[in-house]
C-alpha positions, 0 to 999 in steps of 0.5 A: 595440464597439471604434473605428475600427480598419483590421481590421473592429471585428466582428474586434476584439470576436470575438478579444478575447470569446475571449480574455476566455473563455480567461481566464475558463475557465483556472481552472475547467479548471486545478482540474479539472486537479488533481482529475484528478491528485489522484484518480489519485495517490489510486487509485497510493496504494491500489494500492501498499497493497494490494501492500504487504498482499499482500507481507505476507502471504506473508512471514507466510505464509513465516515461520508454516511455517518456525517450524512446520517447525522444531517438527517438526524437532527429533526427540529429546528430548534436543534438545527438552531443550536447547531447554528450558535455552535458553529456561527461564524464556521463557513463549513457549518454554514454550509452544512446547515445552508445544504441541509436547508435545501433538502428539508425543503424537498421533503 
């Protein structure tokens, strides 16, 4: 209890056990605090990755029918010929003209 004070001592002990209390909760509540910020900014991160895979696809998406739409395109063998000196010797062109071939000869 605190002494002779001119404010009743029941006053004194009630404001200072508050105060002891405010003390003693502000790190619990201030960690709680950074837990609650931690989650969130974990939740934006994957939120963006997720948008990030989304934007990636449709750009993959874009460029597969581009590339395909170019196979499709090149009408004459003359320009599958120029194609061929271009790229001779490039195993992924070879194979790009050996599968264009193949669906030449389908249609």
């Amino acid at each position: 209890m605190a002494g002779d004070t001119p404010v009743n001592s029941q006053i004194t002990d009630s404001v200072t056990q508050a105060n002891v209390k405010v003390l003693g909760d502000a790190p619990a509540e201030s960690m709680g605090t950074v837990y609650q910020v931690f989650a969130q900014t974990v939740g934006v991160s994957m939120q963006n990755a997720v948008g990030n895979q989304q934007n990636a696809n449709t750009i993959d998406t874009a460029i597969t029918t581009q590339g395909v739409n170019l196979l499709y395109s090149l009408p004459t063998a003359t320009d599958s010929r120029a194609t061929t000196e271009v790229f001779s010797g490039n195993s992924v062109a070879e194979t790009m003209q050996a599968l264009k071939a193949a669906v030449q000869a389908f249609s």
